[in-house]
N, C-alpha and C positions, 0 to 999 in steps of 0.2 A: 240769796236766791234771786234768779231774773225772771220773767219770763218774755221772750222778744216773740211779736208776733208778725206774720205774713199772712195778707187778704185775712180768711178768716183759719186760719190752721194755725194751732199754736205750735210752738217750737217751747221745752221746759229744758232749762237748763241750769245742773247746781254746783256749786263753785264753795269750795272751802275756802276762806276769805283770810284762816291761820296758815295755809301753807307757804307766803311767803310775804317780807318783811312791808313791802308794796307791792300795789298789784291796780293795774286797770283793769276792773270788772266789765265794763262797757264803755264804749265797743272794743269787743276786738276782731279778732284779724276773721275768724268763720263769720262775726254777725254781718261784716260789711260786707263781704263777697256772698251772703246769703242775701244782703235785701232787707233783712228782717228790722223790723223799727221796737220802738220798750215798751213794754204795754204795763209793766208794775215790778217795782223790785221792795224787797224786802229781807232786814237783818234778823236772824231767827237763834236764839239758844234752846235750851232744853223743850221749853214749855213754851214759850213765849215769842210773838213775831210785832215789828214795827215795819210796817208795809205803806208803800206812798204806791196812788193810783191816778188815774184819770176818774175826773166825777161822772160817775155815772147812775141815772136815779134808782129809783124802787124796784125800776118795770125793766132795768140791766141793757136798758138803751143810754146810748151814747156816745161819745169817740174814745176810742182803746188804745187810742195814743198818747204818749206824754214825751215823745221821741223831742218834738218842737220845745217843751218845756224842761227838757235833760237831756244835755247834751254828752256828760259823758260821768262814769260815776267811780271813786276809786276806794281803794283800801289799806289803808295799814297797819301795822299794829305794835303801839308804845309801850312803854313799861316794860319791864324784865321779872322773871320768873312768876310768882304767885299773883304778883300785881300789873300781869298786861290786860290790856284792852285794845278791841279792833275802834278805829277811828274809819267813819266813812263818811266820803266826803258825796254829793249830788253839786253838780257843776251845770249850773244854766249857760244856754247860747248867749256870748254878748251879742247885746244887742243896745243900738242907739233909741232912744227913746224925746219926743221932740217936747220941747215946755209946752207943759198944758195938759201932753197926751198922759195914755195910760198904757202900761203893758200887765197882761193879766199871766202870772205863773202861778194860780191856783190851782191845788191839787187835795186829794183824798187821801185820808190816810186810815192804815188798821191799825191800831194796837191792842192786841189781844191774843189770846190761846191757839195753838194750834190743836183744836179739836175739831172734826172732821164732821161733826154732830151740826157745827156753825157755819162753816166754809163751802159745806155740797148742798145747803138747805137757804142758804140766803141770798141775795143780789145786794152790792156786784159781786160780789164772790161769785156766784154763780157763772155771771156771763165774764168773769176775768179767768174764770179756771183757776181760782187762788188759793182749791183745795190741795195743790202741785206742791206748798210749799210744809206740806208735813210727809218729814221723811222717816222710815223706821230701817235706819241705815247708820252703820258703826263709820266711823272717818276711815281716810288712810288707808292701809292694806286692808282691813276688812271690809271695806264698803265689797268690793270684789265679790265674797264670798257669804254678805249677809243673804240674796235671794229679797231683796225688796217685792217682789210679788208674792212670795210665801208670809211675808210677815203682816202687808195688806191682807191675804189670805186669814191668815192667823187671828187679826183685828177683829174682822167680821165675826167669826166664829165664835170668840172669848168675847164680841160685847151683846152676841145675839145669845150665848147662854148665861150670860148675867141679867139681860133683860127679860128672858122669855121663859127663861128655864130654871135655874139656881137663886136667881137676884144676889147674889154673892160673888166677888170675883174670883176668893181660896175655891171655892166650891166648882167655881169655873174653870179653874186652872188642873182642878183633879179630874174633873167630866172629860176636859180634852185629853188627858192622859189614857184615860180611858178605851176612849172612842178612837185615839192613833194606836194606843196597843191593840183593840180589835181590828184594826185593819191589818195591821203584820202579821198578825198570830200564826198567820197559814205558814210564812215565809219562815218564824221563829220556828214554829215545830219542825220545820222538813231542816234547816237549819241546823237543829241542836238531832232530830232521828240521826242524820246524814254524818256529823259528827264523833259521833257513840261511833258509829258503822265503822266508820273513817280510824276511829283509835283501835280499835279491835282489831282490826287489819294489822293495822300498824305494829303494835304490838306483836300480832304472829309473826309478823314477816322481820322485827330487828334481829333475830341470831341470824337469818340467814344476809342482810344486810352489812352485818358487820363481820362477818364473812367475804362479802365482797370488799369491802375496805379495806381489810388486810390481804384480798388478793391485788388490789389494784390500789397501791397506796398514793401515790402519786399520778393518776388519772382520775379526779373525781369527775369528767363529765363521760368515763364508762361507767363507773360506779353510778351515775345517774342512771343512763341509757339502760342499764344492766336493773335497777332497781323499777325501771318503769314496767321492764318484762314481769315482774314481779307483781306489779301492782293491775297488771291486765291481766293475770292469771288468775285473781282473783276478783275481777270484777269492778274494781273502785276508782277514782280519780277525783285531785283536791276541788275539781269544780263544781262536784256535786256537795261539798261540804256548806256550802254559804258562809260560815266561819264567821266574818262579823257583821256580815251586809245589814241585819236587824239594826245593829247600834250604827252602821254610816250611816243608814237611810236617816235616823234621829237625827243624826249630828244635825244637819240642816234645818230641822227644826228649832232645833237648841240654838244656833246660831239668832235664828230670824226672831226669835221669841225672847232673846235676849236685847236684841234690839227692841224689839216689841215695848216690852215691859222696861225699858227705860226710856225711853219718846213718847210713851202714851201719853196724852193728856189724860185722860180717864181714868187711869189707874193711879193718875198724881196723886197720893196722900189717903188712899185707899185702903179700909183695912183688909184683915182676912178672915172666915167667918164668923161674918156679922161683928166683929169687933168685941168678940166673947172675951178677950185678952187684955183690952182695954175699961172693960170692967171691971176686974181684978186690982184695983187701984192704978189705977193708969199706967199699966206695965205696955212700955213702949215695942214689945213683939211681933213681930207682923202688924203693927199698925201702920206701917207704906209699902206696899207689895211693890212700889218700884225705887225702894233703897234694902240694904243690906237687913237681915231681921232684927238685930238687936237684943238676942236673948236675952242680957245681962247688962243693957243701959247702953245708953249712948253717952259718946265721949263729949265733953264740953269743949277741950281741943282735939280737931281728928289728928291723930299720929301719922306720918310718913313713916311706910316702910318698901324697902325696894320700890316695887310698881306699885306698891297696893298704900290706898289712904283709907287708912280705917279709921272709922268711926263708931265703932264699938265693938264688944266679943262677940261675934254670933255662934249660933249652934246650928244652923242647917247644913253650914256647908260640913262640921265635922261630922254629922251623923249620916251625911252623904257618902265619906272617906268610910265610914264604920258598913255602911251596906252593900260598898264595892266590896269590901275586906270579904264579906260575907259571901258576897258571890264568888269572887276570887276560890275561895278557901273550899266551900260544900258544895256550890251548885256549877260548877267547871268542869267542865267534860275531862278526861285523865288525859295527860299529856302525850303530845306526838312527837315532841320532839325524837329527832333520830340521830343527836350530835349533843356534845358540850354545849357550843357554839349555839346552836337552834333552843337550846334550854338556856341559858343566858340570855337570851332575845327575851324568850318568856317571861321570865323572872323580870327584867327590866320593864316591863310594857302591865305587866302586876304593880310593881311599883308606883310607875307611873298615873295608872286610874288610881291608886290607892291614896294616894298621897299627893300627886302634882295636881292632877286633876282638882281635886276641893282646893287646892290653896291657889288655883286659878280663879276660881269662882268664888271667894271668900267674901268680898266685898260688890257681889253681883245683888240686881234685884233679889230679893226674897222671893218673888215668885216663879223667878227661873228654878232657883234652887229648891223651893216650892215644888215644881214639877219635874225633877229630875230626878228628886227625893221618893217622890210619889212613882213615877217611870220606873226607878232601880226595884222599887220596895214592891210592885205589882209584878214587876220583872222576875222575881225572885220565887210567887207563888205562882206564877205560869209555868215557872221552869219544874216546879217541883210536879206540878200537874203533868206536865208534857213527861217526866222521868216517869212519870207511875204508868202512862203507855208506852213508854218505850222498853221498860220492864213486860212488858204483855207482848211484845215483838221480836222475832227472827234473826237478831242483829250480827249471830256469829258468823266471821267468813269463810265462805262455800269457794271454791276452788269452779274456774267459771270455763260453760264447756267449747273445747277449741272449736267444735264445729257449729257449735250457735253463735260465737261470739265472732264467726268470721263470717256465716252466711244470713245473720238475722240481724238487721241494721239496727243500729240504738234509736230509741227517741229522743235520748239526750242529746240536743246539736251541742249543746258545749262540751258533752266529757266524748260527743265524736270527735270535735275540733281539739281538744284535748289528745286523743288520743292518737288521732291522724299526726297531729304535731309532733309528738313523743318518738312515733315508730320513723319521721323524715328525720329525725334529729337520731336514732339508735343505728339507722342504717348508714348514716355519715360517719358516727362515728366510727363505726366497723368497717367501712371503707378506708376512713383513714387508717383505722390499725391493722389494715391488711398490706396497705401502702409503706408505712412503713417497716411490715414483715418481709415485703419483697426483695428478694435478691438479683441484682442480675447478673447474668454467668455470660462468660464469654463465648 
């Protein structure tokens, strides 16, 4: 981690120091054509930062430079496989120094936690901004897709109801499950209603669908176009389904709270509630919400397997694979598929949560799989809730009437833009196959 500063605006900037074998950390080629001079850099692991600064006192006065006292700073990294290490090097200006004199390249250093608790609360931390160098951010292609402001996000919320509300982090990690299921709730019922609607339809309209297939076997985009008529006869289109939008919107949480809960300083070595499990004669189970659970002990050596370095058996992530099963199996809307092919997708993409999914997450914090366990398993009595209304509703499909449906505008802009799309793409293709019915006679 660097941070180079300009007048008083800081510039943060983070640099994975394993991507390659050497590396000049500072400067390079943006700092100089920026201006910017080094105000503190610092090597950070998991938990842990060794930070060199400019001294500055109690009161966060001082000079934020150390540009004059490093001149350039590099990296590399020894050793092969289990046993590398980054070497970094801090390179002073030469400088001639005359007998007698003295040159001063005294500096400040941190070593300590990246908790956030230390870093926004103290000087100099405070006036270096040296709360910049905790990231809740996955390397490599995930960084991309972790949402570092969601997982900040995230932070707050999981330590303000450990402290103010729960005093537990297990207990913290279920509240927020909680509290983001009652925000989607609207979106899952209309979701899973629109769905039901969606297969019912479906359903009525496959004999005459597969009627069209065997008239048009080799044209499947009339058989589209031809099937779209069909599905505006009755009123529906996929955009009203929402299909899985509930579980994408998660994903990103999942993501950033995976990070979360493996960077946290605060949840280092943290049980889960109250450390009821640890009582038990020191059954090591949820006793660090941010390593694997360990239902059944921890290994004295962890195993290599494929990607995963296990470190003992756990049980959250298989009873996670057993409540996908569950949903999968009872609370899944009836299939729409309209093809082989469209039911083989299914089948696959079942597999996949059922199975791929937990042995992705196998060796994740406990508290991710904690809350995901908790997410599936609340997911499951919503749904059962949301079926007992939707049992009480209207769901069979009405035949929709030609002259409402052409003179009384949708309020749906998507299943208009839907549908507007459908009928420029039915009318091409009838053109074309009028084109090619043409003859010309001489």
């Amino acid at each position: 981690h660097a941070a180079p500063i300009q007048s008083v605006d800081f510039l943060y900037e983070f640099t994975d120091a394993t991507k390659d074998s050497a590396e000049t950390l500072w400067p390079t080629e943006e700092t100089t054509e920026g201006g910017f001079k080094l105000s503190w850099f610092a090597s950070t692991n998991r938990y842990f930062s060794l930070a060199v600064m400019p001294n500055i006192n109690d009161e966060g006065k001082g000079n934020r430079i150390i540009t004059d006292k490093i001149e350039s700073i590099t990296s590399s990294v020894k050793g092969a496989n289990e046993d590398q290490f980054i070497l970094t090097g801090l390179w002073s200006p030469a400088t001639s120094v005359a007998g007698g004199a003295t040159y001063d390249l005294t500096m400040s250093v941190y070593a300590g936690p990246l908790q956030r608790s230390v870093l926004d609360n103290k000087q100099p931390y405070i006036a270096l901004n040296m709360r910049e160098m905790v990231l809740y951010q996955m390397s490599s292609m995930c960084a991309i897709c972790t949402f570092q402001w969601l997982a900040d996000f995230l932070g707050v919320v999981l330590t303000t109801l450990d402290q103010y509300v729960v005093f537990d982090w297990g207990l913290a990690i279920i509240l927020l499950v909680l509290i983001v299921r009652g925000i989607l709730h609207p979106i899952t019922k209309k979701s899973q209603i629109n769905m039901q609607r969606f297969g019912k339809v479906m359903q009525k309209l496959k004999p005459e669908i597969d009627k069209l297939k065997q008239k048009y076997p080799n044209d499947p985009k009339r058989v589209q176009s031809e099937q779209m008529v069909l599905m505006q006869k009755y009123g529906v289109n996929p955009f009203q389904m929402l299909g899985c939008l509930p579980m994408f919107l998660q994903m990103p949480i999942w993501i950033a709270l995976y990070a979360l809960l493996y960077f946290m300083f605060d949840i280092r070595q943290q049980p889960a509630f109250f450390g009821i499990f640890q009582m038990l004669g020191d059954w090591p189970f949820l006793a660090d919400l941010s390593s694997a659970d360990h239902f059944f002990g921890k290994f004295d050596t962890p195993t290599h397997f494929l990607l995963w370095n296990i470190t003992g058996i756990n049980v959250l992530p298989i009873l996670m694979g057993a409540i996908f099963f569950i949903q999968q199996k009872y609370m899944s809307p009836q299939s729409m598929a309209t093809s082989p092919e469209q039911a083989s997708q299914q089948k696959i993409m079942r597999i996949m949560m059922v199975v791929l999914f937990p042995m992705m997450l196998y060796s994740a914090p406990s508290g991710l799989t904690l809350y995901i366990l908790t997410s599936s398993s609340v997911g499951i009595i919503e749904s059962k809730r949301i079926r007992k209304h939707i049992d009480e509703l209207p769901l069979e499909p009405q035949t929709a009437s030609p002259t409402s449906a052409k003179n009384k505008k949708s309020k749906d802009k998507q299943g208009r833009a839907w549908t507007d799309a459908m009928e420029a793409r039915r009318k091409k293709v009838q053109n074309k196959a009028k084109k090619r019915n043409f003859k010309k006679r001489d």
